[in-house]
C-alpha positions in Angstrom: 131.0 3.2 -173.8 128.3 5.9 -174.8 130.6 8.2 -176.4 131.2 5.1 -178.6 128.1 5.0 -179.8 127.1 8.9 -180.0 130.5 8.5 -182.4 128.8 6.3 -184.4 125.4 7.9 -184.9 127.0 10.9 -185.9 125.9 13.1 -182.9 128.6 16.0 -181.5 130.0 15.1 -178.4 131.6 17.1 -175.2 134.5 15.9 -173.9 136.0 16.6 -170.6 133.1 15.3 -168.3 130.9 11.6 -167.5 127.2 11.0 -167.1 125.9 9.0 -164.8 122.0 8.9 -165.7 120.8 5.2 -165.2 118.5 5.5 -161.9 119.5 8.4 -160.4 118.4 11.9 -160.6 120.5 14.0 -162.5 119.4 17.0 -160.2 121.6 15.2 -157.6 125.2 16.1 -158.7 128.1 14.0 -158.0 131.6 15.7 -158.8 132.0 15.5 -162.7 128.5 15.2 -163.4 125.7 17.3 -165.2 122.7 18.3 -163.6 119.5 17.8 -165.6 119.5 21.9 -166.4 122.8 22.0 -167.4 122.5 19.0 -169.7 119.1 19.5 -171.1 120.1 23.0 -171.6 122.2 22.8 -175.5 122.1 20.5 -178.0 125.5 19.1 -177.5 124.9 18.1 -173.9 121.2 16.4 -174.8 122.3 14.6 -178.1 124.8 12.8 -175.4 121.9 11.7 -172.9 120.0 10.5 -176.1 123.0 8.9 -177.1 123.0 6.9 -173.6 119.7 6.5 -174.1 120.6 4.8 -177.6 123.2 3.1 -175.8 120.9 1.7 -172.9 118.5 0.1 -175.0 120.9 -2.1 -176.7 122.6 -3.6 -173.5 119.0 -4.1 -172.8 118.1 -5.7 -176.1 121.2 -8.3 -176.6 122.6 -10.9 -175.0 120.7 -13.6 -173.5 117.7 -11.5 -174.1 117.8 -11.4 -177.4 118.3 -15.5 -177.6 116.0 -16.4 -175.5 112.9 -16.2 -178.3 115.2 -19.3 -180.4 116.1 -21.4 -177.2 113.2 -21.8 -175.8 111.4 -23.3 -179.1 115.1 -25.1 -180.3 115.7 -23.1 -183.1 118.7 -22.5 -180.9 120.7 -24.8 -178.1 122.1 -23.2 -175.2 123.5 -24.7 -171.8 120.8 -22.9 -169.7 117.5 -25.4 -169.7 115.5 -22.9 -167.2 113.9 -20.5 -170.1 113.3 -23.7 -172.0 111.1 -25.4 -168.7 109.8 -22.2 -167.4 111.5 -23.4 -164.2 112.9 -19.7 -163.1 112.9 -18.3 -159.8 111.5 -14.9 -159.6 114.9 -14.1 -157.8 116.9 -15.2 -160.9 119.1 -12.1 -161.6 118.3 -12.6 -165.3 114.5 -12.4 -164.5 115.5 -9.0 -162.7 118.2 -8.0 -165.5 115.9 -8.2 -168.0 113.7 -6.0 -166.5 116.0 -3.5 -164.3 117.8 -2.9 -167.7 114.7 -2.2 -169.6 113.7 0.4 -166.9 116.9 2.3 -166.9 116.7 3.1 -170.6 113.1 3.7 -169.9 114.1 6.2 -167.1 116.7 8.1 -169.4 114.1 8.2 -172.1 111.7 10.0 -169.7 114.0 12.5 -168.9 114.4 13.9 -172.4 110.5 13.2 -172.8 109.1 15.4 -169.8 111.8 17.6 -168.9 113.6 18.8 -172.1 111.0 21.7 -172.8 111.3 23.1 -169.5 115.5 23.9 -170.1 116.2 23.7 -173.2 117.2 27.4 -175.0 118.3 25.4 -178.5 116.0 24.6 -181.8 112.4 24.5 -181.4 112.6 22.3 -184.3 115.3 20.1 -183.3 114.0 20.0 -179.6 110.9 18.0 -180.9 112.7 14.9 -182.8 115.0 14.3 -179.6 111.7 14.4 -177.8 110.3 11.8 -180.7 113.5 9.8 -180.8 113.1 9.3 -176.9 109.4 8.1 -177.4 110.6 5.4 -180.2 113.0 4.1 -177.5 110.1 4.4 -174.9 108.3 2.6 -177.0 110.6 -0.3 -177.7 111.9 -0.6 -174.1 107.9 -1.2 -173.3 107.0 -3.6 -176.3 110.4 -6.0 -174.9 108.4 -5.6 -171.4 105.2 -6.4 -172.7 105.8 -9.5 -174.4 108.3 -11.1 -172.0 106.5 -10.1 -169.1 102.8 -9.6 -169.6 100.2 -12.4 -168.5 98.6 -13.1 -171.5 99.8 -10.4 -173.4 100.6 -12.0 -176.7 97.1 -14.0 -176.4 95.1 -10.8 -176.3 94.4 -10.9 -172.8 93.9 -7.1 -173.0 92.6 -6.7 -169.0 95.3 -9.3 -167.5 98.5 -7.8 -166.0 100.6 -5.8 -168.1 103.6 -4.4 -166.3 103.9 -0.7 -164.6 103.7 2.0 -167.4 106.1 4.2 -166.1 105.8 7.9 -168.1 108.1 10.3 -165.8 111.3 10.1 -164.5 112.4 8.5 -161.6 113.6 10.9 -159.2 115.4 8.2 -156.5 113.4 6.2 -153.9 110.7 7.4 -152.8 107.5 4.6 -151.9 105.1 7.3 -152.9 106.1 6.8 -156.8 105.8 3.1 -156.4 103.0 2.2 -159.5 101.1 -1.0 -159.9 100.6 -3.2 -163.3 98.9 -1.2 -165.6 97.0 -3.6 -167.7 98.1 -5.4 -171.0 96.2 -2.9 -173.3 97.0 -0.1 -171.6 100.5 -1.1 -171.6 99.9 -1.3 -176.1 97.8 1.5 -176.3 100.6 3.7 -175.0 103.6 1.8 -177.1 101.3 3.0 -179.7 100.8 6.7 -178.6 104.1 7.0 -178.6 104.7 5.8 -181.9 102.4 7.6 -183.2 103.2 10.7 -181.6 106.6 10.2 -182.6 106.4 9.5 -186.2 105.0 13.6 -186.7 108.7 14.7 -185.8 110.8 12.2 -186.6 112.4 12.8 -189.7 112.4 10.8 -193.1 115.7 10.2 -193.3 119.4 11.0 -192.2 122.2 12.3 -194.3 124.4 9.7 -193.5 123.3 6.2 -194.2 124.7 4.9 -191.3 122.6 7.3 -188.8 119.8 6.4 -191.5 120.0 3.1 -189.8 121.0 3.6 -186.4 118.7 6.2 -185.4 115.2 6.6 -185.4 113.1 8.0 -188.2 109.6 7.8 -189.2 110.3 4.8 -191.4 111.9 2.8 -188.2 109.3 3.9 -186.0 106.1 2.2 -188.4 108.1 -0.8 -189.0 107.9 -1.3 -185.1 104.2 -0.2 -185.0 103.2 -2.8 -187.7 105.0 -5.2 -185.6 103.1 -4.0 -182.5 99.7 -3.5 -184.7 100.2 -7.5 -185.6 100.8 -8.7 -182.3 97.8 -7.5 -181.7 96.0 -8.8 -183.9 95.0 -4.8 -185.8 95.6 -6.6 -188.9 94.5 -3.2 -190.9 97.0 -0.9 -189.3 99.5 -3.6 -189.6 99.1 -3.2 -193.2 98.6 0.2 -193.7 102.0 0.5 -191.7 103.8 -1.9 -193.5 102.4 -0.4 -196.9 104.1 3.0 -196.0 107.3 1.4 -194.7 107.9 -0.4 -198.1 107.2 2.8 -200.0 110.1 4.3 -198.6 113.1 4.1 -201.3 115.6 3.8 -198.5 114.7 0.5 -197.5 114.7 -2.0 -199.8 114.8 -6.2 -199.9 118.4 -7.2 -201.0 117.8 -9.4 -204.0 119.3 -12.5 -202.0 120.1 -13.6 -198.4 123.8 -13.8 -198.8 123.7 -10.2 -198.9 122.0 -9.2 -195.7 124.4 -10.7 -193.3 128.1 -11.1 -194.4 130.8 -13.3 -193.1 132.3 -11.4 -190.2 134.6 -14.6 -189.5 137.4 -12.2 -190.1 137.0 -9.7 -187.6 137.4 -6.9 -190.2 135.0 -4.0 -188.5 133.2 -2.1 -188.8 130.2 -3.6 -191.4 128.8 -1.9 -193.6 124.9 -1.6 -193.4 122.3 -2.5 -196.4 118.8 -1.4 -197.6 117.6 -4.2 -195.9 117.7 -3.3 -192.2 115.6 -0.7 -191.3 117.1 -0.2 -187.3 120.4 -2.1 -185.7 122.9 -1.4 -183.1 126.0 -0.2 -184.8 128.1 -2.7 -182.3 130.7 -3.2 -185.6 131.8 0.4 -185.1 133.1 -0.1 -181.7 136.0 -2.2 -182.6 138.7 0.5 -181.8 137.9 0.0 -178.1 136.8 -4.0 -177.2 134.9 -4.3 -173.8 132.5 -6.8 -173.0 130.1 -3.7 -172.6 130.3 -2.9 -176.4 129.9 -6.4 -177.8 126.2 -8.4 -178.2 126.9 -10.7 -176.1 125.7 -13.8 -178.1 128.1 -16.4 -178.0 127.2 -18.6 -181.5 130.5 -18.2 -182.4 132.3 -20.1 -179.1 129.5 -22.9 -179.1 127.8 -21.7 -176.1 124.7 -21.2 -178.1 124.5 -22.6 -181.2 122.0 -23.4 -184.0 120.0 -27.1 -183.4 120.6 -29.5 -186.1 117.1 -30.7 -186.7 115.9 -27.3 -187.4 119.0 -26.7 -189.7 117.9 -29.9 -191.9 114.0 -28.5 -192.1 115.1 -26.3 -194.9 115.7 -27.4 -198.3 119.4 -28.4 -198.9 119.5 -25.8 -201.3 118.4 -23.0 -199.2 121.2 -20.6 -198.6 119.8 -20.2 -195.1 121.0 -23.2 -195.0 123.4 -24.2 -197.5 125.4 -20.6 -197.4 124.6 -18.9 -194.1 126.7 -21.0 -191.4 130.1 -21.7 -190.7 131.7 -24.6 -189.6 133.3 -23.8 -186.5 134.5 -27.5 -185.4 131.5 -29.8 -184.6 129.2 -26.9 -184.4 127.3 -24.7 -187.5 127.7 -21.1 -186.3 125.2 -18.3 -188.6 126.5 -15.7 -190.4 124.3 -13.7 -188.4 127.0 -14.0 -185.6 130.3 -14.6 -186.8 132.7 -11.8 -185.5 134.8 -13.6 -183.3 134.8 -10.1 -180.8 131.3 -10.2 -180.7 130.8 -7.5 -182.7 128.3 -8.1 -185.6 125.7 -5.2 -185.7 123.0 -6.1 -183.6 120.0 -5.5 -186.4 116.5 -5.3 -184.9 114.3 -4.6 -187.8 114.6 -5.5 -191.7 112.9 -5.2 -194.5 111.5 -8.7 -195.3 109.9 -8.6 -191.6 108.3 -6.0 -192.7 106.8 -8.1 -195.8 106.0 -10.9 -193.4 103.9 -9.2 -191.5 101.9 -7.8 -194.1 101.6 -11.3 -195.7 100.4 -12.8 -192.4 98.4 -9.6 -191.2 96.4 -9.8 -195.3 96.1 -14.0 -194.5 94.8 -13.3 -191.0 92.3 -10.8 -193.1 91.6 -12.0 -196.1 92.0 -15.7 -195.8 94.1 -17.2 -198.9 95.0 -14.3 -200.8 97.0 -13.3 -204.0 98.9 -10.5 -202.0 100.2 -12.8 -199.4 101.3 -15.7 -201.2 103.2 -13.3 -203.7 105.0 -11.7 -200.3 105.8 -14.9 -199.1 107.1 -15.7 -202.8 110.2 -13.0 -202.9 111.3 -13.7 -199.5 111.2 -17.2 -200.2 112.4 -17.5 -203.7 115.4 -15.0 -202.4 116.2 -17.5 -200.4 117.8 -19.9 -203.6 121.0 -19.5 -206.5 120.0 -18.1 -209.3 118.5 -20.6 -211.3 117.7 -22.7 -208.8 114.6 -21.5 -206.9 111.7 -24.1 -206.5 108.4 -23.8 -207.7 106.2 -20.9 -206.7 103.5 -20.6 -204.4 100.3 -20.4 -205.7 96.9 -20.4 -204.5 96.6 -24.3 -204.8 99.0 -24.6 -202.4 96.5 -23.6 -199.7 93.3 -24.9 -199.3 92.4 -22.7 -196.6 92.8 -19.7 -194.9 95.3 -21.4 -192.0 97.3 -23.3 -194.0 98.4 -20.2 -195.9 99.1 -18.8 -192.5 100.8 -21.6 -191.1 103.2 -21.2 -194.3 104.0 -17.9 -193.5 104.9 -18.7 -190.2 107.0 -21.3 -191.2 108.8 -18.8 -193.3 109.3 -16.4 -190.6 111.3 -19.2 -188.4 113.4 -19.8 -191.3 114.2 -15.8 -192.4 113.8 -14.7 -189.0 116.2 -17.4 -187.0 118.3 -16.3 -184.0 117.2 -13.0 -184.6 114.5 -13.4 -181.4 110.9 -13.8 -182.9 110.6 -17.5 -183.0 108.9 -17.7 -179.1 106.6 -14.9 -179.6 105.6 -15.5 -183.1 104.3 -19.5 -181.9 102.6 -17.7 -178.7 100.8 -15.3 -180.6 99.6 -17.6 -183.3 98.2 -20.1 -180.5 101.5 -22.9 -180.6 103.6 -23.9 -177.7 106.5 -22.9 -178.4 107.9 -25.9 -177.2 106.7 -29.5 -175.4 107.7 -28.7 -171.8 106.6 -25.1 -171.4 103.1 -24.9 -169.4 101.4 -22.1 -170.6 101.0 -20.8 -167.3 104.6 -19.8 -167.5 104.6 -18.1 -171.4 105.4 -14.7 -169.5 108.4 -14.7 -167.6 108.1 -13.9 -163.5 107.7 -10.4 -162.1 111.5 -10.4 -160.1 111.0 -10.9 -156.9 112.7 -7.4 -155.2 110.2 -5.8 -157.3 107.2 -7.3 -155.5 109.1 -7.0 -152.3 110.2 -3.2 -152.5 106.6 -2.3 -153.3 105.3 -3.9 -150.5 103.4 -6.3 -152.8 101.7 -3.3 -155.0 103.7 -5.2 -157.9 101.8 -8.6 -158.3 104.0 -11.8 -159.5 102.2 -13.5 -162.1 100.1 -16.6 -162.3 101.9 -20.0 -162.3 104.9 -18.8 -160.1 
């Protein structure tokens, strides 16, 4: 499965041997493994444990995780109601997938993070943006944590329960490296650090378009820290961020929506990638070798999930997020988003017109109604029509204050953004339910119970379960 994936990144593989690197030690060597040493030693052996690491944090990022932000506020329909209540029991293996699988990719990342210095005889040069790659995926593997698991962490609870902050690798069980909670802050102040630290040795940009949007670079890395800067409400580094992540002439807004996600109805992989997304999981390229391992795991195209109707008729009939981006697959409306009947549409993570979102919301949140904004939220909303046939623009006399300009730009984000996973953490951090029968004691999800019980109760469940 990894090899898949280092394939598609364009990293140089070794063939001839397996790594088994989840929550192990690597130091402990299985017949047909790598020690640590051995594989941090050359390039070749530590761009394949990046590549796992890669690897790690999309299982960890699709799926039911990945859904769960449109179910629970009915952007999306699914046969599970539990997410939708907040009726889950700490010992629901979801509760302790989501987080066991997060960890893992965590765990790999702090290998290549604390250890690579201390064996590795390649490029000094080289050495630091693996080290920089594995912070970015450090970085997002915490932020998923954070806002799925942190009490009050999207409210800006800042001294409430975060979840542990983990920053060396795991070296087996041992009770002596059990953690507590770190706080919420502390938990965004080190998603930050990393980011930040990252971004010096990251590079600009790959020669291969399809590493430029597979891997990390500095441009990837400030799109997530405007995300993280929003969420928290630093609406000046939001938009400093997201200034410097529209500068870059990689990454560009496709002039309409049809052309960000295709119709993969046909099966015909792998898909191509456009200006538009800034980081995705390059799923499409696995097509030679189909295992439910490689695919996203999202099942709009079988009807298990599937887009609600009521929110489908919110747009305007002749919005192409509407009117052009499903398929009619019998009685259900399937997105574009999700059409390859193997599961295997890339798995994109960040875009561009997020990007302008969040500056538009981060300048409202500043600024109150301002010319900025409303032009931001014009070209991702005008996009969104034929040529021809766009409606009226914005203007400032659309808003009489400062919230309803926000409140349109939220609106805007449910619409661009559907079943791509925002929808429940957008309403949460803007102070909405994100849906009637959600108490807000249960907006964070429950600590899973065998992590409370292995610590001995140094883990604390959160409130309300």
């Amino acid at each position: 499965m990894n090899t898949k994936y280092i394939k598609t990144v364009c990293w140089v593989l070794l063939a001839g041997f397996t790594l088994n690197a989840c929550n192990k030690k690597l130091d402990i060597k299985p017949e047909g493994t790598l020690t640590e040493a051995e594989t941090l030693r050359d390039s070749s052996n530590t761009s394949w444990l990046l590549g796992n690491t890669y690897q790690n944090l999309a299982n960890a990022s699709n799926g039911d995780f990945y859904t769960l932000g449109d179910i629970t506020t009915g952007i999306s329909t699914s046969f599970s109601n539990t997410v939708i209540t907040g009726a889950i029991d700490p010992r629901d293996d979801n509760a302790l997938t989501f987080w066991s699988a997060q960890y893992a990719t965590i765990n790999l990342a702090n290998v290549i993070i604390t250890k690579l210095s201390k064996y590795a005889s390649f490029n000094t040069a080289l050495q630091k943006q693996y080290v920089a790659e594995a912070k970015f995926i450090r970085a997002y593997s915490y932020f998923n944590l954070i806002e799925l698991y942190g009490d009050g962490a999207l409210e800006g609870k800042v001294d409430n329960m975060g979840v542990p902050l983990r920053l060396r690798s795991y070296d087996g069980y041992d009770s002596s490296q059990n953690i507590p909670r770190a706080t919420n802050g502390q938990v965004w102040n080190q998603i930050l650090k990393d980011l930040t630290e990252a971004i010096v040795d990251l590079p600009l940009s790959y020669s291969s378009d399809l590493s430029e949007r597979t891997r990390a670079n500095k441009t990837s890395a400030r799109a997530l820290a405007a995300r993280v800067n929003l969420y928290m409400k630093n609406y000046d580094q939001c938009n400093a961020y997201c200034d410097t992540v529209l500068q870059d002439p990689n990454v560009a807004l496709m002039p309409s929506i049809t052309q960000v996600f295709a119709d993969n109805s046909s099966g015909n992989t792998p898909y191509s990638f456009n200006r538009e997304i800034i980081f995705a999981f390059p799923l499409s390229y696995n097509r030679a070798d189909v295992l439910q391992y490689y695919s996203h795991n999202i099942y709009y195209i079988y009807g298990f999930t599937a887009p609600d109707t009521s929110f489908i008729k919110s747009h305007d009939d002749l919005d192409m997020r509407r009117s052009s981006q499903f398929i009619i697959n019998g009685s259900t409306w399937d997105p574009f988003k999700f059409s390859d009947p193997n599961l295997l549409d890339n798995l994109v993570m960040i875009r561009v017109a997020e990007v302008m979102l969040n500056k538009s919301e981060a300048l409202a949140y500043k600024n109150g109604v301002n010319q900025t904004s409303i032009d931001l939220l014009n070209d991702i909303h005008q996009r969104a029509y034929p040529t021809g046939q766009s409606p009226a623009l914005y203007t400032a006399a659309n808003f009489p204050n400062q919230q309803s300009l926000i409140d349109q730009v939220l609106q805007e984000r449910q619409w661009e953004l559907a079943y791509e996973g925002h929808d429940r953490f957008d309403k949460i951090r803007s102070g909405k339910k994100p849906n009637n029968v959600l108490p807000e004691s249960r907006y964070a999800f429950p600590i899973p119970q065998n992590e409370i019980d292995i610590t001995s109760g140094l883990i604390k469940q959160n409130p309300g379960y």
